[in-house]
N, C-alpha and C positions, 0 to 999 in steps of 0.2 A: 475416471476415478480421480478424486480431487482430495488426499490426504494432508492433514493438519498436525502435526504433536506441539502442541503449547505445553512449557515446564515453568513454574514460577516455584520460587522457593526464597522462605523467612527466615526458617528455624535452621540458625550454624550457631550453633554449642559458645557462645560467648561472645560471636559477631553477629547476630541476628540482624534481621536488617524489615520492614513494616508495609512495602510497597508493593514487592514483588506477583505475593501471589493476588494481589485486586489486579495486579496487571496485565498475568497471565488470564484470569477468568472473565477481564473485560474485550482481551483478545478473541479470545477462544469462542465469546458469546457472538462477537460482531462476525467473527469468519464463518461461524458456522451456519449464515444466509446471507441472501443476498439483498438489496434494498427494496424488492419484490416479494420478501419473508420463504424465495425458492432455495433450493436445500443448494448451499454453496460447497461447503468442506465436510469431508467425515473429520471431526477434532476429537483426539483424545489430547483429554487438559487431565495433567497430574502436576499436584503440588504438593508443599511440606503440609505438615497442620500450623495451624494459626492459634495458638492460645488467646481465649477473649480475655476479659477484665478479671473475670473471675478467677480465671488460671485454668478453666476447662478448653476443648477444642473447640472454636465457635466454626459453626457449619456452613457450607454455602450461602449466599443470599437464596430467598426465597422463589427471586425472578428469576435465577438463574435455568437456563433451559436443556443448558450444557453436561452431559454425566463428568462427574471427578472424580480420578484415585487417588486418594490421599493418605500413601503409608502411616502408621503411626511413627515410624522410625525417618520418615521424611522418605526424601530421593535420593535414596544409595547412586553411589558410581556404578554398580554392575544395575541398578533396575532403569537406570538411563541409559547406558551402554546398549543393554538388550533393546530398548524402545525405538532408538536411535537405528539401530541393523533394521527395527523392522520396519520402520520410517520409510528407507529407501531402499526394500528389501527388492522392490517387484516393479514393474513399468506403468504405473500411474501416471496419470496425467501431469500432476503437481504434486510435490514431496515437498510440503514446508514446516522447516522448523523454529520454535518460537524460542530463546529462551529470557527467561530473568531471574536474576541473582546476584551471587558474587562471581566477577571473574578475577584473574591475578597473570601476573607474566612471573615465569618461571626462566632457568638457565637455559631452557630445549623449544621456550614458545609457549604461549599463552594457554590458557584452561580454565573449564566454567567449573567450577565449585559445586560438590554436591554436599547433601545433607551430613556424611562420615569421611568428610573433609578431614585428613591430618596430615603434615608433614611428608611431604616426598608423594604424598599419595592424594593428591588436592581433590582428583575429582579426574573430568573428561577431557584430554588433551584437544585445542582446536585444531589441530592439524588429523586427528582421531576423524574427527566429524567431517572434517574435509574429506578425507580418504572415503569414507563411507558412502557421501553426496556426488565425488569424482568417481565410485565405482559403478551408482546405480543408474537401471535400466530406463527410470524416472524422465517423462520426457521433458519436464521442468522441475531443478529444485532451487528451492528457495532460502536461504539461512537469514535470521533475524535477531540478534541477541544484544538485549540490554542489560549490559554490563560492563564495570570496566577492564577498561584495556582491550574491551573486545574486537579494536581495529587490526589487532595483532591476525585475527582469521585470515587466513590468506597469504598473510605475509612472508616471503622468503627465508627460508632458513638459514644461518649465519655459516654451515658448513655446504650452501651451495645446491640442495638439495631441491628437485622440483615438487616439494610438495605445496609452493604455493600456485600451482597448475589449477586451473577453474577448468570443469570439464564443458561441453558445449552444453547450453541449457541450463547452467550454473548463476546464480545471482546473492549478491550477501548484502544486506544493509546492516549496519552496525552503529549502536547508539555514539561512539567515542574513540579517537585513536587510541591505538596502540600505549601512548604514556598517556591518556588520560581516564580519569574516573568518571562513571555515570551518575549524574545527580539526579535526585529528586526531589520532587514539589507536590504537595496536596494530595500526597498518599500515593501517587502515581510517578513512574518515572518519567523524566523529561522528553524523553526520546520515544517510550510509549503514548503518552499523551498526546505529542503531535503524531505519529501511527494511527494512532487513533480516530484523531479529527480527520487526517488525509483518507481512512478507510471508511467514516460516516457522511464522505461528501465531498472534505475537501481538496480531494487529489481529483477528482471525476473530470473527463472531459465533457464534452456537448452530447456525447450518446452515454453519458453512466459509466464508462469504463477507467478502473481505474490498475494500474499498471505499478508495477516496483519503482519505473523509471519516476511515474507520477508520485509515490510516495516519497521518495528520497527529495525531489525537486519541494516538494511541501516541505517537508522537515528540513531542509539545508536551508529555504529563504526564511524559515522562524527562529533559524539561529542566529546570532553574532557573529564576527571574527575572533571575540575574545572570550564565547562560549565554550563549550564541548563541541567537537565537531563528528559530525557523522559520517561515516565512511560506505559507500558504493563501488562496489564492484560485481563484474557480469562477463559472461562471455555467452550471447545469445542470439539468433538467426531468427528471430520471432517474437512481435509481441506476445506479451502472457496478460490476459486479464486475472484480477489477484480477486476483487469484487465488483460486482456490476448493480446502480443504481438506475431508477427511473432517467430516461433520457430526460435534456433539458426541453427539447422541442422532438412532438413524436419524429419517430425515426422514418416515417414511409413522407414527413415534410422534407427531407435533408433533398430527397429528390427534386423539389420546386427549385432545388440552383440551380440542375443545368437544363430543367426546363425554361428557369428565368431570363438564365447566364447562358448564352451556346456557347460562349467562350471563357474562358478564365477571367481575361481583360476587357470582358464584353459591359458596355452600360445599359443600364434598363432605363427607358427613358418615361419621365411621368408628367404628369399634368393633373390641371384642378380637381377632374372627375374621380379621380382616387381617394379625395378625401370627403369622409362620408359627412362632412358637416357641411357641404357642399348642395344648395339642392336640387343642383343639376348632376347629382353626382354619380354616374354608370354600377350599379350592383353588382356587378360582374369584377369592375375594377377595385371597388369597396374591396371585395371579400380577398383580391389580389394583394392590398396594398397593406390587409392582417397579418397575413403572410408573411410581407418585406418585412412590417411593423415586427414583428416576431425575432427574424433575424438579424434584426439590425437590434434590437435587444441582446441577443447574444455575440455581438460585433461578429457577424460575420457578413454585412454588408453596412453601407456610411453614404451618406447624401453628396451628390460634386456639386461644389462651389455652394453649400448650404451649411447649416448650423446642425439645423432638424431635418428631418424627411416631411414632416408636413408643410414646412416653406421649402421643400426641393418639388412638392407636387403642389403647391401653390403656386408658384412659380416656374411651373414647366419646368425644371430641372431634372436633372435624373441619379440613379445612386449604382454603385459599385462593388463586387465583393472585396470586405477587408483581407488584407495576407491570410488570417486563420479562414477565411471564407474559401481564399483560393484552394488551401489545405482538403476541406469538406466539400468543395466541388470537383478536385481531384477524386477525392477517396467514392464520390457516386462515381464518377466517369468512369472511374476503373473495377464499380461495384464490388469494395469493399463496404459500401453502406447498402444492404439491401434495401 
């Protein structure tokens, strides 16, 4: 069981804000498959309503494939509260939660903002949600929240208390420290945005998998030093895959390393008959040298003492796996790559 709750929310009585819930619904759309269109997350996506142009509520996009509840009174503190318990109620696989909106820091720690926001009474304490995520059975959860000050999650209480404890299996990316605001850009938040890119591709490794660690490593190198900065933390014994895309090279090829390679450091040695424009050139070694041709495309092998691979086998030279190659000749030897 692979559960999702994405919350986006607009409509605060005087602070409204125009990004949130396209953010939440482009989440919720991309989590809920995987890059093979197979069924990735059960997502329940609730958000405020959206006033169009008109001043009436304008409805989902037409694509969207996602079901939405969309109170007419927005997202109360207690219908998030309640969503929240059920979120991490029970031992699924993955318990992840999305949010976007307003966040605020308070005298007692930080809190995401609901719809009937007032005074003393914001919304849902982050340390609420921590408690909730540090109780359950869940064998991985996830917290995601773009908004500011949302680095506050996690963070130590000023009277000492261990609720900034990550229980095992615990992981949180957060758009902005603790003193800063989440901006946005092009109707989308900044921190969503790159989420987004990193979960339609550009976090993927060589087999499609893409990881929290790999999402944050996306979004930290598209930021600045003098941007917002995103905050990571985990306390975890295991990779988690988040979404899985088409591998780059099929996966039953990752095998031809250590059939290539018998050793990590080992060289594969070539000559002219490998290149097929060759016309002495062995068929056999042709269809080997596609192969190489393939992974040395995805650097996971490089020509010694050559430029190319076609003057390493013009020239009787031979090639080698790169460091990320030794990485993927490990992980078959030890058949983590079936």
């Amino acid at each position: 069981m692979r559960k999702a709750l994405i919350i986006g929310i607009d409509n605060y009585a005087g602070h409204e804000l125009t990004g949130c819930v396209a953010d939440a619904r482009a989440i919720a759309q991309v989590l809920q498959t995987n890059g093979n269109d197979e069924r990735n997350f059960d997502v329940k996506l609730i958000t405020g309503p959206v006033p169009g142009a008109d001043g009436k509520i304008a409805p989902p996009p037409a694509d969207q494939t996602v079901d939405e509840l969309s109170p007419p009174g927005g997202v109360s503190r207690a219908l998030l509260k309640k969503e929240i318990d059920a979120l991490f109620a029970d031992d699924s696989d993955i318990a992840l939660f999305y949010f976007s909106g307003h966040g605020a820091m308070t005298n007692v720690g930080g809190v995401i903002l609901t719809s009937d926001f007032q005074s003393y009474d914001e919304g849902v304490m982050m340390n609420e949600i921590l408690a909730y995520a540090n109780k359950s059975k869940a064998k991985d959860k996830i917290v995601m929240l773009d908004c500011c000050h949302s680095g506050a999650f996690g963070t130590p209480r000023e009277d000492g208390t261990n609720v900034a404890e990550l229980s095992e299996g615990m992981t949180v990316l957060t758009a902005a420290r603790d003193i800063q605001v989440a901006m946005e850009k092009g109707g989308h938040g900044i921190f969503t945005s790159l989420v987004l890119d990193a979960l339609n591709g550009g976090a993927a490794d060589l087999r499609g998998h893409i990881t929290p660690g790999s999402i944050y490593a996306y979004v930290d190198q598209a930021l600045g030093s003098w941007d917002q900065r995103p905050i990571f933390k985990t306390n975890v014994t295991r990779t988690t895959v988040v979404r899985s895309l088409p591998p780059a090279i099929p996966i039953l090829m990752f095998k031809k390393l250590t059939e290539y390679f018998p050793a990590a450091d080992a060289e594969f040695k070539l000559d002219p008959y490998f290149e097929f424009s060759n016309p002495s050139a062995d068929p056999a070694k042709v269809a080997m040298f596609k192969i190489l041709q393939k992974f040395y495309g995805v650097d996971l092998i490089e020509p010694v003492g050559e430029e190319h691979m076609y003057y390493a086998a013009i020239n009787s030279k031979s090639c080698r796996l790169t460091p990320a190659g030794r990485q993927y000749w490990r992980l078959v030897k030890e058949k983590r790559i079936p």
